[in-house]
PyMOL Python script that loads the backbone (N, CA, C, O; Angstrom):
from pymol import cmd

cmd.read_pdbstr("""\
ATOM      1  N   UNK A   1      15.604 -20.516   7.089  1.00  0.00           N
ATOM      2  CA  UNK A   1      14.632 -19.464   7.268  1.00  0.00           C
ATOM      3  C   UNK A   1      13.363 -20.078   7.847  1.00  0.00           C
ATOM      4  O   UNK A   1      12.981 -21.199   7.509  1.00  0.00           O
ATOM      5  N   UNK A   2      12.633 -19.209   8.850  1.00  0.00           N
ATOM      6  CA  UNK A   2      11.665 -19.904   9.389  1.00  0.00           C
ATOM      7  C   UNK A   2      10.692 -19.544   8.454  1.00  0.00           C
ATOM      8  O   UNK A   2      10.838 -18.604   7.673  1.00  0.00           O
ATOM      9  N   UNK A   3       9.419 -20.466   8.521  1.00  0.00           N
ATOM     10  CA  UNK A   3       8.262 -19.943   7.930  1.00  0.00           C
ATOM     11  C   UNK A   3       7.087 -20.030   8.442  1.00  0.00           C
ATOM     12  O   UNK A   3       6.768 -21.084   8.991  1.00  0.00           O
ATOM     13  N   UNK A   4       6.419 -19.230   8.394  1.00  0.00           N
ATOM     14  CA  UNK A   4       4.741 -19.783   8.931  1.00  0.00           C
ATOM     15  C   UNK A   4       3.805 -19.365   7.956  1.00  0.00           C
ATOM     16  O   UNK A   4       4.032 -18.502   7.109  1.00  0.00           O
ATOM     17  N   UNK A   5       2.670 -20.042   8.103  1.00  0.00           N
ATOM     18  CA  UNK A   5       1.475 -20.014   7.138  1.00  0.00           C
ATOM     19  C   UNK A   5       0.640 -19.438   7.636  1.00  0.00           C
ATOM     20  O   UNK A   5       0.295 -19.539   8.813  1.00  0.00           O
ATOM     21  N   UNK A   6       0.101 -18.613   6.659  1.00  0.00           N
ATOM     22  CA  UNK A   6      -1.087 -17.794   6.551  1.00  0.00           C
ATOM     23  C   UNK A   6      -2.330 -17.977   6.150  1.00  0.00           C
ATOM     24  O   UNK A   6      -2.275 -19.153   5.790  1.00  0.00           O
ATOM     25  N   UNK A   7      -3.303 -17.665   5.981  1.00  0.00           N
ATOM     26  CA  UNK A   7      -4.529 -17.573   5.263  1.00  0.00           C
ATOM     27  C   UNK A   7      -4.305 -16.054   4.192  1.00  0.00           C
ATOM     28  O   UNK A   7      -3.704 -15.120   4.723  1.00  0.00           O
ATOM     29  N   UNK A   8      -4.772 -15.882   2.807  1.00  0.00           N
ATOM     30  CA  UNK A   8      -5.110 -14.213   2.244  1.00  0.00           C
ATOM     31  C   UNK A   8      -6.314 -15.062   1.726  1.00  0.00           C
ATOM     32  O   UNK A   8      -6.663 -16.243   1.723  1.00  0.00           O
ATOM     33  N   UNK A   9      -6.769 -13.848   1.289  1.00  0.00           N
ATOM     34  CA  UNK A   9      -7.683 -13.824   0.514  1.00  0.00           C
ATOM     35  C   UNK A   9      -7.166 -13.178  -0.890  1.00  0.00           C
ATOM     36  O   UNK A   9      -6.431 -12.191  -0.897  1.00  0.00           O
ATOM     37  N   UNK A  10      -7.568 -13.757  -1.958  1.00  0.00           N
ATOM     38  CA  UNK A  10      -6.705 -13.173  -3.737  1.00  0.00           C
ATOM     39  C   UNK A  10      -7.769 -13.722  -4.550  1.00  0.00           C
ATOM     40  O   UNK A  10      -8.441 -14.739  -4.722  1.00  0.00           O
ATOM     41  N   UNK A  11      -7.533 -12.187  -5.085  1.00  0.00           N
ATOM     42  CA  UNK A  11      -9.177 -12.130  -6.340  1.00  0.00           C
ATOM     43  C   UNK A  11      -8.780 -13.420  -7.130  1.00  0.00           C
ATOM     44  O   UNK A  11      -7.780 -14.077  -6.841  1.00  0.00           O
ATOM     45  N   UNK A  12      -9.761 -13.780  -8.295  1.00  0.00           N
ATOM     46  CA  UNK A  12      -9.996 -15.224  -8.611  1.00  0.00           C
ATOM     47  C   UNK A  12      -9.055 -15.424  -9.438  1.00  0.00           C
ATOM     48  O   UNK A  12      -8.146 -16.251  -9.508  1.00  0.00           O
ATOM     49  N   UNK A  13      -9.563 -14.106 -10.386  1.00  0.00           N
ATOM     50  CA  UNK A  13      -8.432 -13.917 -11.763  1.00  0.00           C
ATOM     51  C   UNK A  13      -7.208 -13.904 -11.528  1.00  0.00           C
ATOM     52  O   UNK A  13      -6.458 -14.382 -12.379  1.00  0.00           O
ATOM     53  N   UNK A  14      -6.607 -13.294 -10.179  1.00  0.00           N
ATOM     54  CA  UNK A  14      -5.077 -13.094 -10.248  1.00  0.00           C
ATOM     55  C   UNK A  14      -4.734 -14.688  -9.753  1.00  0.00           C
ATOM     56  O   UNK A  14      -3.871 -15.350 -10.331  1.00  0.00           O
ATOM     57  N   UNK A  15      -5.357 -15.105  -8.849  1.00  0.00           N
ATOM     58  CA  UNK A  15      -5.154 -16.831  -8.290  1.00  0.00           C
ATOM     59  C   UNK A  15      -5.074 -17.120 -10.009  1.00  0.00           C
ATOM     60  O   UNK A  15      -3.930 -16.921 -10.420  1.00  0.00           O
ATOM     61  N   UNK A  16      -5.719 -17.403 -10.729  1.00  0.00           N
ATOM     62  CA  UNK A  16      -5.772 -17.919 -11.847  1.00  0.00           C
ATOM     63  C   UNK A  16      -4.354 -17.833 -12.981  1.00  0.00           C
ATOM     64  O   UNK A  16      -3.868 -18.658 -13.755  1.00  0.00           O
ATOM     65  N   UNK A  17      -3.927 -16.087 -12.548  1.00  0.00           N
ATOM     66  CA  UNK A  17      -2.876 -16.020 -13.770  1.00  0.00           C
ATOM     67  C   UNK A  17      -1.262 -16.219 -12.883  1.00  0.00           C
ATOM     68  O   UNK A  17      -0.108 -16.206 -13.311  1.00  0.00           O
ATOM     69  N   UNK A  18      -2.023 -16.461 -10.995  1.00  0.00           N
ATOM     70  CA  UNK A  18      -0.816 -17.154 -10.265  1.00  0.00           C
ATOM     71  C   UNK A  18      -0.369 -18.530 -10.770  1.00  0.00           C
ATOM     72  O   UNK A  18       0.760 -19.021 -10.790  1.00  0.00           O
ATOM     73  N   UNK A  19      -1.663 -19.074 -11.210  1.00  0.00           N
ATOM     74  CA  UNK A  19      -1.472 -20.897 -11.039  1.00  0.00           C
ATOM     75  C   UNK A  19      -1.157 -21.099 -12.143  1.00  0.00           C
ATOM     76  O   UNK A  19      -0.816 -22.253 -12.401  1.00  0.00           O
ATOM     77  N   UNK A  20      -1.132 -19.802 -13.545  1.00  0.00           N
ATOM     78  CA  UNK A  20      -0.457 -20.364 -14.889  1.00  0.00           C
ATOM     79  C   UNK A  20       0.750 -19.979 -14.877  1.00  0.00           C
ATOM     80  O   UNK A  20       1.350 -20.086 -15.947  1.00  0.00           O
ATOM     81  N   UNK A  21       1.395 -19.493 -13.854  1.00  0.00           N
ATOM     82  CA  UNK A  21       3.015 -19.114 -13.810  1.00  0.00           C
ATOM     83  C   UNK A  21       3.195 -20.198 -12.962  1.00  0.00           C
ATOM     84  O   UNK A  21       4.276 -20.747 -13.175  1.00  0.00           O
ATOM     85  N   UNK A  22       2.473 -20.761 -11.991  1.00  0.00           N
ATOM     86  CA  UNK A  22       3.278 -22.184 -11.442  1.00  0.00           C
ATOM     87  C   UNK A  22       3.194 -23.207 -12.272  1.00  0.00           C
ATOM     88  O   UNK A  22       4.120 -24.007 -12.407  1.00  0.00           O
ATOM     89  N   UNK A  23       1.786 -23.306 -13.076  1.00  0.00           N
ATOM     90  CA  UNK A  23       1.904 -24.702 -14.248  1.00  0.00           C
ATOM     91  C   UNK A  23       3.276 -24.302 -14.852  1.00  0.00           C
ATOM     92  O   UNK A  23       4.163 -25.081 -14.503  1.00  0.00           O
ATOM     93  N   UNK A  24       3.560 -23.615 -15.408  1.00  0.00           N
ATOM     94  CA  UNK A  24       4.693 -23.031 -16.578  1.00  0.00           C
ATOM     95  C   UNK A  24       6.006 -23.448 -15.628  1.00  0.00           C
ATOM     96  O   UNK A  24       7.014 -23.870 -16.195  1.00  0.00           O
ATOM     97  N   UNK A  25       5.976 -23.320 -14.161  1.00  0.00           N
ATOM     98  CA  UNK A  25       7.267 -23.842 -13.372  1.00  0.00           C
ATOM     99  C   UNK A  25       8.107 -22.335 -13.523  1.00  0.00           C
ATOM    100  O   UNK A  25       9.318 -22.211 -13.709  1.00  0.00           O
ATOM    101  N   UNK A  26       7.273 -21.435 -13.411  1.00  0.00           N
ATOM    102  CA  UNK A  26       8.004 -20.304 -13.513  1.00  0.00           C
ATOM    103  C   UNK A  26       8.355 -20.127 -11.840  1.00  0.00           C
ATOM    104  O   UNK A  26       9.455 -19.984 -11.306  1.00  0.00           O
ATOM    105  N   UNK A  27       7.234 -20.180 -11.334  1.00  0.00           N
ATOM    106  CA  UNK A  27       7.258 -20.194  -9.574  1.00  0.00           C
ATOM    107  C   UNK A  27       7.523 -21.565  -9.615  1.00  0.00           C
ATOM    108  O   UNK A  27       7.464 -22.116 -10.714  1.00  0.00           O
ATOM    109  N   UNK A  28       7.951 -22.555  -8.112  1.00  0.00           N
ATOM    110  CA  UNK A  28       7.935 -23.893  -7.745  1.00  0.00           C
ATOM    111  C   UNK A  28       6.320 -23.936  -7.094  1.00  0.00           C
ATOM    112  O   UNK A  28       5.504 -24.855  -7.158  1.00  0.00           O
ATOM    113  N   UNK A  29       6.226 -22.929  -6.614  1.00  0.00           N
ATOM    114  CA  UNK A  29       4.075 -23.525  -5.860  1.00  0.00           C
ATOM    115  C   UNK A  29       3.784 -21.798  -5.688  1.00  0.00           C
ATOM    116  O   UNK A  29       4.466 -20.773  -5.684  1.00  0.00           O
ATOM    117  N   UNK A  30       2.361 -22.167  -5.552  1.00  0.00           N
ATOM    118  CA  UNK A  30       1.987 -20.754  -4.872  1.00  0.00           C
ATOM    119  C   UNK A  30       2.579 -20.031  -3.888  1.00  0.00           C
ATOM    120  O   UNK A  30       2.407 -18.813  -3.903  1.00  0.00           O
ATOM    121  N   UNK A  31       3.350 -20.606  -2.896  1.00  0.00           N
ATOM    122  CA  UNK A  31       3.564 -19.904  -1.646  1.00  0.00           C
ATOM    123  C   UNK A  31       4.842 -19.022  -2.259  1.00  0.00           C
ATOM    124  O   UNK A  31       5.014 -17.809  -2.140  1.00  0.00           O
ATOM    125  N   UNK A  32       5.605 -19.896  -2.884  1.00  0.00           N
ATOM    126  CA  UNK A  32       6.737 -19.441  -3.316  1.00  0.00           C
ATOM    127  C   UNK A  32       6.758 -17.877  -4.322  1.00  0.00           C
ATOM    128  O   UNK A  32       7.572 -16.959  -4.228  1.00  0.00           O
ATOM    129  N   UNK A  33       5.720 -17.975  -5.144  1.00  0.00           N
ATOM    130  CA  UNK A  33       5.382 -16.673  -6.251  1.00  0.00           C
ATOM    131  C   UNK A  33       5.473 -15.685  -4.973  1.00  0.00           C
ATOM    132  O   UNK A  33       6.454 -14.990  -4.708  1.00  0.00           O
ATOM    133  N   UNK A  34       3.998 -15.762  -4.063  1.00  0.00           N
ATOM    134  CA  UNK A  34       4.039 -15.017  -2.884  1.00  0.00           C
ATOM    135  C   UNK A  34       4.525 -14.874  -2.136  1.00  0.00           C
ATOM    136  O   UNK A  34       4.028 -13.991  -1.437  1.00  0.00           O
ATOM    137  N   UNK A  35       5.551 -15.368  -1.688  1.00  0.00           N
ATOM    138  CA  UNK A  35       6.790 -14.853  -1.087  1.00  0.00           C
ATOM    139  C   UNK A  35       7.530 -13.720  -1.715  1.00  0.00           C
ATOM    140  O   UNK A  35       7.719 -12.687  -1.072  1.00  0.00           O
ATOM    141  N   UNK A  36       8.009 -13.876  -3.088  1.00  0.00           N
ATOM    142  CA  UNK A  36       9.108 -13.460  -3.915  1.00  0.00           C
ATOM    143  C   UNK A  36       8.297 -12.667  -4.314  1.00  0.00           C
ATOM    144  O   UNK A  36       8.899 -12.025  -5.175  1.00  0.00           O
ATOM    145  N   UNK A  37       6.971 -12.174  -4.211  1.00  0.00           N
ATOM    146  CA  UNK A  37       6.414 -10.945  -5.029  1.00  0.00           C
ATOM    147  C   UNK A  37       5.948  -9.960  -4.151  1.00  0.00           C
ATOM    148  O   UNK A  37       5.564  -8.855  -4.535  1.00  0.00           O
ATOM    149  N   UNK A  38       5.980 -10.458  -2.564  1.00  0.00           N
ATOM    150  CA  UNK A  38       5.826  -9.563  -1.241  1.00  0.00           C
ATOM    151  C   UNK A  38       7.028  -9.234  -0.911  1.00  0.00           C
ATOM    152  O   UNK A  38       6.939  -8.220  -0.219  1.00  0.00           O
ATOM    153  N   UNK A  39       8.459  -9.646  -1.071  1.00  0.00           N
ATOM    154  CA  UNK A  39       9.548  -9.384  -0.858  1.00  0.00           C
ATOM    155  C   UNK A  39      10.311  -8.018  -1.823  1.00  0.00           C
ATOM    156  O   UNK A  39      11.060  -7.080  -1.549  1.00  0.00           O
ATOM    157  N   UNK A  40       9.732  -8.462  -2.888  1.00  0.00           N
ATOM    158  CA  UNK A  40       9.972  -7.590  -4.290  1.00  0.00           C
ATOM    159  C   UNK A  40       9.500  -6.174  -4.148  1.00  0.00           C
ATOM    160  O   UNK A  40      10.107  -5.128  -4.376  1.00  0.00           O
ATOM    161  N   UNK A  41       7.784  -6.460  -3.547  1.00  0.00           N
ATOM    162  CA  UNK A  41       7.284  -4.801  -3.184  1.00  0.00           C
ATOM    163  C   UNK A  41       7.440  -4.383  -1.606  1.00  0.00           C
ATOM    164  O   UNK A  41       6.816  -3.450  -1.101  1.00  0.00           O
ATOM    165  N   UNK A  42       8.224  -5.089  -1.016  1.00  0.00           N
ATOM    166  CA  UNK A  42       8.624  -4.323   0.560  1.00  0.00           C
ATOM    167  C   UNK A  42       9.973  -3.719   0.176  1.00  0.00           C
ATOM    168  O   UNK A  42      10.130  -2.521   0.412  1.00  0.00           O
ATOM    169  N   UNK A  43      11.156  -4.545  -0.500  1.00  0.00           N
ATOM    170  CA  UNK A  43      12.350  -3.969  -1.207  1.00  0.00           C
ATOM    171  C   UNK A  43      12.004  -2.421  -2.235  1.00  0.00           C
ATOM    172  O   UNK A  43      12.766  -1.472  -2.415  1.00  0.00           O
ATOM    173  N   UNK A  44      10.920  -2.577  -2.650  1.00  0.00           N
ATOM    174  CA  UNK A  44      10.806  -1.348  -3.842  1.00  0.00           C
ATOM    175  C   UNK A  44       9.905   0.049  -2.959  1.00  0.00           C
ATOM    176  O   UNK A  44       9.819   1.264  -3.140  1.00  0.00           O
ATOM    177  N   UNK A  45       9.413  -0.822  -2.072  1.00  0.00           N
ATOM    178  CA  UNK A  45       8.874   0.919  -0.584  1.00  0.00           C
ATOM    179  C   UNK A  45      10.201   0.859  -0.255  1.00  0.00           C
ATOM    180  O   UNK A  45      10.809   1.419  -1.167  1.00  0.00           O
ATOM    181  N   UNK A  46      11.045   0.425   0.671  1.00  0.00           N
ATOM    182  CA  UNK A  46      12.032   0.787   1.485  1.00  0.00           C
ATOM    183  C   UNK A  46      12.785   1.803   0.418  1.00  0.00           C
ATOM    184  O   UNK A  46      12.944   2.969   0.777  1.00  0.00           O
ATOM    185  N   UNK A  47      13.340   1.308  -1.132  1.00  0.00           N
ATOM    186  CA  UNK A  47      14.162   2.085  -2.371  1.00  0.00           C
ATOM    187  C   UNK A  47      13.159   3.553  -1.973  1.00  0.00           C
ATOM    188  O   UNK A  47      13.628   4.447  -1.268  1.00  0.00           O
ATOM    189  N   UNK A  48      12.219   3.596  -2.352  1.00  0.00           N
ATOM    190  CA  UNK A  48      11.084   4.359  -2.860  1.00  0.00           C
ATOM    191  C   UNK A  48      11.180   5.789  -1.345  1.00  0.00           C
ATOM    192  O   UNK A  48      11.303   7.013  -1.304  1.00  0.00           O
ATOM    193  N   UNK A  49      11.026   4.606  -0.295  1.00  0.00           N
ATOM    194  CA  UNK A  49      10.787   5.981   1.185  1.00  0.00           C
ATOM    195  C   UNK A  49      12.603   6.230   1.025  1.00  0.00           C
ATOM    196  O   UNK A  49      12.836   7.439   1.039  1.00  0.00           O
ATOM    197  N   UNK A  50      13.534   5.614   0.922  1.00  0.00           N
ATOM    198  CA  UNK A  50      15.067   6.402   0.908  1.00  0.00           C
ATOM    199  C   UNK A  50      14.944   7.653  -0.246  1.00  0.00           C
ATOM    200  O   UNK A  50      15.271   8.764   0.173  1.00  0.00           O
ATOM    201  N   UNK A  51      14.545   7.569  -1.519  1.00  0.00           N
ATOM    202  CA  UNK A  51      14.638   8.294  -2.242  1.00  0.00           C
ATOM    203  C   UNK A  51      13.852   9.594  -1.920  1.00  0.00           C
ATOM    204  O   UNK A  51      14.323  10.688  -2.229  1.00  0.00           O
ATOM    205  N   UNK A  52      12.330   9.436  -1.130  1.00  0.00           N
ATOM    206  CA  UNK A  52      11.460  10.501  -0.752  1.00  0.00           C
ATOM    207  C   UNK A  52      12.907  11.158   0.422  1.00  0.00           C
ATOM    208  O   UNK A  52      13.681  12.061   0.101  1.00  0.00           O
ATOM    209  N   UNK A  53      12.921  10.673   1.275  1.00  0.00           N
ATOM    210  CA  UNK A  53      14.222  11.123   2.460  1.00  0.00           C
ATOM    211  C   UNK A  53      14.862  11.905   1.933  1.00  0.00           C
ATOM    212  O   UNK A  53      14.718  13.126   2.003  1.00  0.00           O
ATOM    213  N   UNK A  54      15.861  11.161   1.178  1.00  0.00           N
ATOM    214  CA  UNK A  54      16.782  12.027   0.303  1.00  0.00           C
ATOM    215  C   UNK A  54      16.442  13.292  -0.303  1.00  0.00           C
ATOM    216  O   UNK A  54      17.061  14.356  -0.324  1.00  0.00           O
ATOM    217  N   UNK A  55      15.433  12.987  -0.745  1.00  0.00           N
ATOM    218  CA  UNK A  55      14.971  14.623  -1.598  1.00  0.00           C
ATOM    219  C   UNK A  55      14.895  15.582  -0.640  1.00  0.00           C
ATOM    220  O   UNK A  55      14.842  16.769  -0.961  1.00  0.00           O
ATOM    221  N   UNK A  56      14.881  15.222   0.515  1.00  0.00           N
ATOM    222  CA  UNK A  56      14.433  16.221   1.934  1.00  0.00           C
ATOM    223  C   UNK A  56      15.376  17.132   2.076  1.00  0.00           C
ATOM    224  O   UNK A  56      15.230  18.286   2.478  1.00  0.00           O
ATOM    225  N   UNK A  57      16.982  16.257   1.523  1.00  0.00           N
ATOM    226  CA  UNK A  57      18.257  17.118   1.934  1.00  0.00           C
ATOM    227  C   UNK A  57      18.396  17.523   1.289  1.00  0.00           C
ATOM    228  O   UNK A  57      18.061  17.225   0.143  1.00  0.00           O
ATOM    229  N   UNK A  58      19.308  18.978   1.860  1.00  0.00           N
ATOM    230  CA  UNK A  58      19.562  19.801   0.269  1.00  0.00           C
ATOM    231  C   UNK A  58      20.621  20.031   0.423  1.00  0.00           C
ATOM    232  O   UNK A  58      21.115  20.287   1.521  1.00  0.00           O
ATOM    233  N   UNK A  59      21.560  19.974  -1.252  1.00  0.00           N
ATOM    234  CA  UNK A  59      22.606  19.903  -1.586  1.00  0.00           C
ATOM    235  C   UNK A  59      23.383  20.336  -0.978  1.00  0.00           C
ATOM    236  O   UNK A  59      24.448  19.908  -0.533  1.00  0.00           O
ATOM    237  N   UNK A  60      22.525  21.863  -0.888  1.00  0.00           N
ATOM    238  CA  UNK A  60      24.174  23.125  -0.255  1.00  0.00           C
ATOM    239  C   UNK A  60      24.310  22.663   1.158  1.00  0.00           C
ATOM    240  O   UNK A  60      25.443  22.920   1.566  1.00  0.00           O
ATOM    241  N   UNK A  61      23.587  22.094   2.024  1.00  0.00           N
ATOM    242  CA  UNK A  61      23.471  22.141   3.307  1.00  0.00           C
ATOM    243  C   UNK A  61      25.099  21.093   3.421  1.00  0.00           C
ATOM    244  O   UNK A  61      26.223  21.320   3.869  1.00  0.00           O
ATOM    245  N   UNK A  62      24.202  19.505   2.517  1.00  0.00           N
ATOM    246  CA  UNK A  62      25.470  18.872   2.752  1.00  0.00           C
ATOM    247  C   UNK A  62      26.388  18.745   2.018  1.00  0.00           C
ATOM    248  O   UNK A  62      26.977  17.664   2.014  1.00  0.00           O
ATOM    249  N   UNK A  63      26.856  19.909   1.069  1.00  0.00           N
ATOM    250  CA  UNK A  63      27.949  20.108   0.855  1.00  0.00           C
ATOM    251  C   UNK A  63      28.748  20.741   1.397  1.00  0.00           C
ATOM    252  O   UNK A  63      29.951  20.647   1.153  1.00  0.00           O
ATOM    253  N   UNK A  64      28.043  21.823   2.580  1.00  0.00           N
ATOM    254  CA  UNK A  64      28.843  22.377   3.484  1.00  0.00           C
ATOM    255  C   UNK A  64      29.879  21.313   4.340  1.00  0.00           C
ATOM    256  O   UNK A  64      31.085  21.199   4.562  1.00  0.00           O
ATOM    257  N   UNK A  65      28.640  20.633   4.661  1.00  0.00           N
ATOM    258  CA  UNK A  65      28.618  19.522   6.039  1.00  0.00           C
ATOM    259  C   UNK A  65      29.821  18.744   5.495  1.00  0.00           C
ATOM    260  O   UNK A  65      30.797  18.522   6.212  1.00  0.00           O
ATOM    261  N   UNK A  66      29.766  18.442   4.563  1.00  0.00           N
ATOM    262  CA  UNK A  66      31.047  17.615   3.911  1.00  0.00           C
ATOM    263  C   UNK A  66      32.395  17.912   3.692  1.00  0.00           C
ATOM    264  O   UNK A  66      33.392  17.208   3.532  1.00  0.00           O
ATOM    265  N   UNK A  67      32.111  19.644   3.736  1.00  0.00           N
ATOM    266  CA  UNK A  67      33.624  20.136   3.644  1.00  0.00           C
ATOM    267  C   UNK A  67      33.709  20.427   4.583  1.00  0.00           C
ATOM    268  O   UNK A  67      34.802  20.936   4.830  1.00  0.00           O
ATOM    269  N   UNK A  68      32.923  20.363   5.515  1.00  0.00           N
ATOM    270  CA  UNK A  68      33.375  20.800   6.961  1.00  0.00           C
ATOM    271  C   UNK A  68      34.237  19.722   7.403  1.00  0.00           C
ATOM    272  O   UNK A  68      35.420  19.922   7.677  1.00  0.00           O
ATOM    273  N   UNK A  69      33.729  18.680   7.474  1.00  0.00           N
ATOM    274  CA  UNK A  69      34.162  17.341   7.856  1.00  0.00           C
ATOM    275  C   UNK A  69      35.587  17.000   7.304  1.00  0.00           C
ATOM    276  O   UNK A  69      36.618  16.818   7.953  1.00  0.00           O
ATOM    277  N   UNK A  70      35.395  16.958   5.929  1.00  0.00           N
ATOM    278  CA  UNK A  70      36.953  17.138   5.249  1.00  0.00           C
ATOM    279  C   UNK A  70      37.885  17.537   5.553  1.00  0.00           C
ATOM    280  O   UNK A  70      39.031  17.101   5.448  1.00  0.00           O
ATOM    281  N   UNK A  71      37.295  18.849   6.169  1.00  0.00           N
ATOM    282  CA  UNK A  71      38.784  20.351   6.755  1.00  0.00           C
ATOM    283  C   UNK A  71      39.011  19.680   8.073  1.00  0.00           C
ATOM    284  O   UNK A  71      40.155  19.857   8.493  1.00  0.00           O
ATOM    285  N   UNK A  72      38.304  19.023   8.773  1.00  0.00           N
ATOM    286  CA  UNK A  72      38.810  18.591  10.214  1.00  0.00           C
ATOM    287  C   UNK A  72      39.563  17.278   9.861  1.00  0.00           C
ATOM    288  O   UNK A  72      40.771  17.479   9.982  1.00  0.00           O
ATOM    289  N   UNK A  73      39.312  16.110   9.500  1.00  0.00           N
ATOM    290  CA  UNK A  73      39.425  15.387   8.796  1.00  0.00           C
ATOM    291  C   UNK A  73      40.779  15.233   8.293  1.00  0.00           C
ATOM    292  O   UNK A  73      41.526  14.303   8.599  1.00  0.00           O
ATOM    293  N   UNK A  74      41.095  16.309   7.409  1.00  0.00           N
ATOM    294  CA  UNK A  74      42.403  16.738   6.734  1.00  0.00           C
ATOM    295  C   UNK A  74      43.319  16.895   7.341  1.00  0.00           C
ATOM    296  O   UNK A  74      44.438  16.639   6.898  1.00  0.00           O
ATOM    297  N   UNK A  75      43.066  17.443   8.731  1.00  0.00           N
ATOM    298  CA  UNK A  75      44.005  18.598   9.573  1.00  0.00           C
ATOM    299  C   UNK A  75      44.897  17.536  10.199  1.00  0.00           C
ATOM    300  O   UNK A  75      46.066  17.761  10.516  1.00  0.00           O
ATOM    301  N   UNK A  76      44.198  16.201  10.384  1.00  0.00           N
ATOM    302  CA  UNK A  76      44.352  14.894  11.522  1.00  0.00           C
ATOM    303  C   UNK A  76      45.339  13.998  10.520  1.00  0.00           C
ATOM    304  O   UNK A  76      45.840  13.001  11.040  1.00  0.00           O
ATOM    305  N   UNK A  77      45.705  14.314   8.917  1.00  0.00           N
ATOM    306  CA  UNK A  77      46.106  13.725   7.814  1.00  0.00           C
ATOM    307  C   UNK A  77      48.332  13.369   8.389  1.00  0.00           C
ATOM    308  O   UNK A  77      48.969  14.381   8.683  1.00  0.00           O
ATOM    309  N   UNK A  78      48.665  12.749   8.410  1.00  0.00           N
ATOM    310  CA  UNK A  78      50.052  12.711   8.413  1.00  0.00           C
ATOM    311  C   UNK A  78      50.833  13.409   6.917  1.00  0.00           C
ATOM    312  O   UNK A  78      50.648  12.930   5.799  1.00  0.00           O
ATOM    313  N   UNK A  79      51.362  14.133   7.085  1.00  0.00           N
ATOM    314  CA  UNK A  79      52.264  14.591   5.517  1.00  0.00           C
ATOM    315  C   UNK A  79      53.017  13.772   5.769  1.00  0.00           C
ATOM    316  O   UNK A  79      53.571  13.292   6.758  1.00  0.00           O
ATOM    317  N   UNK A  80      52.949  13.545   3.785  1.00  0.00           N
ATOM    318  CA  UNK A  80      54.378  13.045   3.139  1.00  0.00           C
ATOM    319  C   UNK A  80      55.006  13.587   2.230  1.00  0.00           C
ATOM    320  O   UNK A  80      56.069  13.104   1.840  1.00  0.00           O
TER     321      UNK A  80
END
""", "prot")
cmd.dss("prot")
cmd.show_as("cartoon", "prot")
cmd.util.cbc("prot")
cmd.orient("prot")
């Protein structure tokens, strides 16, 4: 994986209760916490905007859509 470095800026206190989860070896260094905790909340928007999406559709529409699909679907079926 490639990486490149940044500059942020991070309030004092949270730097502070970052660097007692790396003393503890919970993270391996700072970069690493921040990686895995920007990855964590881009994974939980992407969950978050599918679920808003989803709510958009409505049931009956694609339950039609589904048996529509089925009945064509079916027709193409070989009997045994």
């Amino acid at each position: 994986m490639t990486t490149t470095k940044v500059a942020i800026t991070i309030d004092s206190s949270l730097l502070a209760e970052l660097d007692r989860l790396v003393a503890q070896q919970v993270f391996a260094n700072r970069s690493k916490a921040i990686q895995e905790a920007l990855a964590d909340k881009l994974t939980r928007m992407r969950r978050h905007r599918l679920a808003r999406e989803s709510a958009k559709l409505s049931p009956v529409d694609e339950q039609a859509l589904a048996e529509e699909q089925f009945e064509q679907d079916s027709a193409q079926w070989p009997v045994y």
